[in-house]
N, C-alpha and C positions, 0 to 999 in steps of 0.2 A: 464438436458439440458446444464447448464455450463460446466461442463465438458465434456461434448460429444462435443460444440464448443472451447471448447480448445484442444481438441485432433484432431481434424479437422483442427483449425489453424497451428498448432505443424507439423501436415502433409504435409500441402500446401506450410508453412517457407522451410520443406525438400526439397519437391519437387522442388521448385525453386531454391533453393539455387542447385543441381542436374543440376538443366536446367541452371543455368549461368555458372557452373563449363563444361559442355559440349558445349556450345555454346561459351562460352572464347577461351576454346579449342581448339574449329575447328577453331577459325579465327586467332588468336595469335601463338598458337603450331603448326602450317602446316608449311613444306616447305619453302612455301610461301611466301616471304617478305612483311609483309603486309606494310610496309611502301613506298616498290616498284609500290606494287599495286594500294597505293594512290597518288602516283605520280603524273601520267597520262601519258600522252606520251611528252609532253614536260620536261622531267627530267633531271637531272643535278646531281650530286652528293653531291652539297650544297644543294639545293632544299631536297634531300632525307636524308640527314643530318639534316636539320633544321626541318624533317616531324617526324622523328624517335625521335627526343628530344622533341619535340613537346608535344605527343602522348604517352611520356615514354617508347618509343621501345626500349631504350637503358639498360633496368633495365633486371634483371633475370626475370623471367614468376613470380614464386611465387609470389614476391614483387609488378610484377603488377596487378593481379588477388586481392593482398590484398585492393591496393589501389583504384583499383574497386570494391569491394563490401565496403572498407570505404568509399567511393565516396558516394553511396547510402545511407548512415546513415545520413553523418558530412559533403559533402562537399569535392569538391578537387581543388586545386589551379595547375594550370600549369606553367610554366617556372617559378617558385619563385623565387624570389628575381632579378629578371629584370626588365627593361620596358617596356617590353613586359610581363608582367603578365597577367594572365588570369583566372577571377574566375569562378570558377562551381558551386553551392549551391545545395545543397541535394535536393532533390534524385538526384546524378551527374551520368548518363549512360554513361557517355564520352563525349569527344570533336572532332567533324566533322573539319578535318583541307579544305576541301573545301570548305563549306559555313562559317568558322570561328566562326560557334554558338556551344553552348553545345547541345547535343541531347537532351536533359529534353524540352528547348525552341522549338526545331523543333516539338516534338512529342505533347506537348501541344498547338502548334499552326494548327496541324493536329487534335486533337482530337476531338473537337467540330463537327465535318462536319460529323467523322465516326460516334458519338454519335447517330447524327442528322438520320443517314440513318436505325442504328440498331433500336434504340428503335421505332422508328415509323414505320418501316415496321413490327416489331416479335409482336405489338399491332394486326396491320392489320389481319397479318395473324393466330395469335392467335384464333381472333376472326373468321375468314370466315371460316378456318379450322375446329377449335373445332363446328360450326355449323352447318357446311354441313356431317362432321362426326357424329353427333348425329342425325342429317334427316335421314340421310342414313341408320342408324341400325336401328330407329326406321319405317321406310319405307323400310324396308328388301324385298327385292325380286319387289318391283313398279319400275314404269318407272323413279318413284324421285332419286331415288337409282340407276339406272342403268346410270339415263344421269349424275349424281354426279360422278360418280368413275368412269365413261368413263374422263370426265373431269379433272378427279383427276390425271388418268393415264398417258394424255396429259401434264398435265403442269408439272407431274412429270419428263416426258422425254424431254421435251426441256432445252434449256442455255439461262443464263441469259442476252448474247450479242445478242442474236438474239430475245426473245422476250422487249426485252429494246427497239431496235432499231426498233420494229414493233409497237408498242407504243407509241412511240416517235415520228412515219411517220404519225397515224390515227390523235393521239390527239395535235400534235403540227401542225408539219406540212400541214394537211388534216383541218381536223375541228376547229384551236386553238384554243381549251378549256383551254388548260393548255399552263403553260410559260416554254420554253426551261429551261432545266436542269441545276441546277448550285450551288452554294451556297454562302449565304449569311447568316449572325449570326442573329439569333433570337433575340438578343437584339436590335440588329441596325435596324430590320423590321422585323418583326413575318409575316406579312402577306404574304410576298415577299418570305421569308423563307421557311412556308409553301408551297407556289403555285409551288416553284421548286424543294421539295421535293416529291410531288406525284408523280412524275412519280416513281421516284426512289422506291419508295414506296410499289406501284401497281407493279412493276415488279418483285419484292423479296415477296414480299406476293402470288403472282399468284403463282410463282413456289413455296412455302414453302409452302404456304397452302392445296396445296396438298396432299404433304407427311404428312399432320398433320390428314387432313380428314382420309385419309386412315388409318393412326393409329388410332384415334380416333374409328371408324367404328370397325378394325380388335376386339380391344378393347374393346367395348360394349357389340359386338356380345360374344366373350366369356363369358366377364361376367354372362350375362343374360343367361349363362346355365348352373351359379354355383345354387349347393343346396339351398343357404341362399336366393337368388333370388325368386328362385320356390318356399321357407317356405314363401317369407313376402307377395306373391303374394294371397298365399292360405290364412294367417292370415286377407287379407282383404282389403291390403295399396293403395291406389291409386296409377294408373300408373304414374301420374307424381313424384310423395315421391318416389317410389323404384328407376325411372329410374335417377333421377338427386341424390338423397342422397346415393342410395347403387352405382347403375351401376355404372355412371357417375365416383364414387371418388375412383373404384373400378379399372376403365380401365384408369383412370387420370396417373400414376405412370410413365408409361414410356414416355410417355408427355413430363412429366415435365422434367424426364432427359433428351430426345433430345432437348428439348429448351432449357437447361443450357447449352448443348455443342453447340447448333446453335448461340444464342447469345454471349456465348461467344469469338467465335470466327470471329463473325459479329463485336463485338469491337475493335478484335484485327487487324481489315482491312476489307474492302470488296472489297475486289483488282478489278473484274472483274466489278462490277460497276461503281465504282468512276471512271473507266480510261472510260467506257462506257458513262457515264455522265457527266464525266470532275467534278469532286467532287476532291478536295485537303483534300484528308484524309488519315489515316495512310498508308491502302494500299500503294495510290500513292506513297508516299514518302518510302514503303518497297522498290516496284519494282525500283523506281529510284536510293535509294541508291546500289540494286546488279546493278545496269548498269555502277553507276560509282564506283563500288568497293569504298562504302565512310564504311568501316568495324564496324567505331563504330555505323554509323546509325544502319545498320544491326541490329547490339547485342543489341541495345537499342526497335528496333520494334519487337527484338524477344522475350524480358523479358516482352515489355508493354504485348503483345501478351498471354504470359503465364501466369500470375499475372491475367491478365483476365480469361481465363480458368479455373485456380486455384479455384478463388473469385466465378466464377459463380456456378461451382459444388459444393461449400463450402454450398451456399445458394440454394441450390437444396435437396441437404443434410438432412438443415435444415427445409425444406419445407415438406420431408416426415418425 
């Protein structure tokens, strides 16, 4: 087992270190002045001067590429030996010359909220999914079954902006059961936290737990017409032992890999939410930095991004 996660870590180190050498790439090696593009339109040629020394545009690519991933180890200091110095502390993704912060500070002060949305809704739907899929095969052919995967089918085909904002009209608007959408840190009010987190909640569980019944169900059904199935049936075993110890951990496999890629990538933003919700999480802060062409945000929501991905498969991995 150690070495099988060391050889899994060894891969994902690869892999990323691939995803920063590509992603450096595209936004530093283009054409593209990126220090033009951080401009804005009110620019000057000092202004774009003082952005490019800034930012170290003024170095060869190698030597900046080095000092971003030393960035990430140790730490990187800007304008040294001025007074305008500028510190970065490790993990250093760069420096946002529009908002004047290092991206570690932006992305950490966005993570919480995207935290906030994944893990409580992939519980939700964990659970309503892997349930209604287990009714469902074991109710094969009933009307249990039919109204499940009719249902299943539905919230698989809908978007998450249009049932959010249906959700939002019944249970806020309509009936206020629940508190308009928003976020607030769980440490500063759990309760408050909670109460504007359901909606968001409800509505990425609705559409996910669909896709999960449905695998879940496709999954059962096969099992239950492998050999081993039919032998522990004849030996004697109650229905409940076969269907949860054998079926169950039998059809469980691909599960669990689409939830390591769904949460995963639930960490790394949940774009169409948060902006539906008004939630200041990674997402947000993705789409806003391509609006104002802020480049290091970018590279830095694009590493948090795949470092998640990575992490989550890593432990997926290790779960089969």
């Amino acid at each position: 087992m150690f070495r099988y996660l060391v050889r899994r870590i060894i891969g994902g180190v690869l892999v990323l270190g691939i995803v920063s050498i590509v992603v450096f790439g595209l936004f530093f090696a283009l054409p593209a002045d990126p220090a033009r593009l951080a401009c804005g339109k009110s620019c000057t040629p000092e202004l774009m001067a003082r952005i490019r020394h800034t930012l170290e545009l003024d170095l060869p690519l190698p030597v900046q590429y080095g000092r971003f991933i030393k960035g990430i180890f140790v730490g990187r200091t800007y304008l040294k030996g001025t007074t305008a110095e500028i510190q970065c502390p490790a993990p250093c993704l760069g420096y946002s010359y529009q908002t004047d912060e290092p991206v570690t500070v932006l992305l950490k002060d966005r993570v919480p909220a995207t935290l906030s949305i994944a893990v409580g809704a992939s519980i939700l739907w964990l659970l309503v999914g892997l349930t209604s899929g287990i009714i469902s095969a074991l109710k094969r052919g009933t009307w249990i079954d039919k109204v499940s995967q009719s249902v299943a089918l539905g919230g698989a085909s809908l978007q998450i902006y249009f049932v959010g904002l249906v959700l939002q009209f019944i249970f806020v608007d309509k009936l206020a059961w629940l508190h308009s959408p928003g976020y607030v840190p769980p440490f500063v009010d759990p309760k408050e936290w909670a109460m504007e987190m359901i909606l968001p909640w409800m509505t990425l569980a609705f559409l996910l737990s669909a896709i999960y019944a449905r695998l879940t169900r496709a999954g059962m059904l096969e099992v239950m017409s492998e050999d081993y199935v039919r032998t522990a049936r004849a030996k004697g075993l109650s229905a409940r032992r076969i269907n949860f110890k054998h079926v169950l951990r039998g059809a469980i496999t691909p599960i669990v890999t689409v939830f390591g890629l769904d949460l995963g990538g639930l960490l790394g933003g949940a774009v169409i939410t948060e902006y539906v919700f008004n939630i200041p999480g990674l997402g947000r802060l993705a789409t806003d930095a391509v609006s104002n062409v802020d480049l290091p945000v970018i590279v830095g929501t694009v590493m948090l991004a795949a470092i998640f991905i990575v992490v989550a498969n890593i432990v997926v991995d290790l779960f089969y």
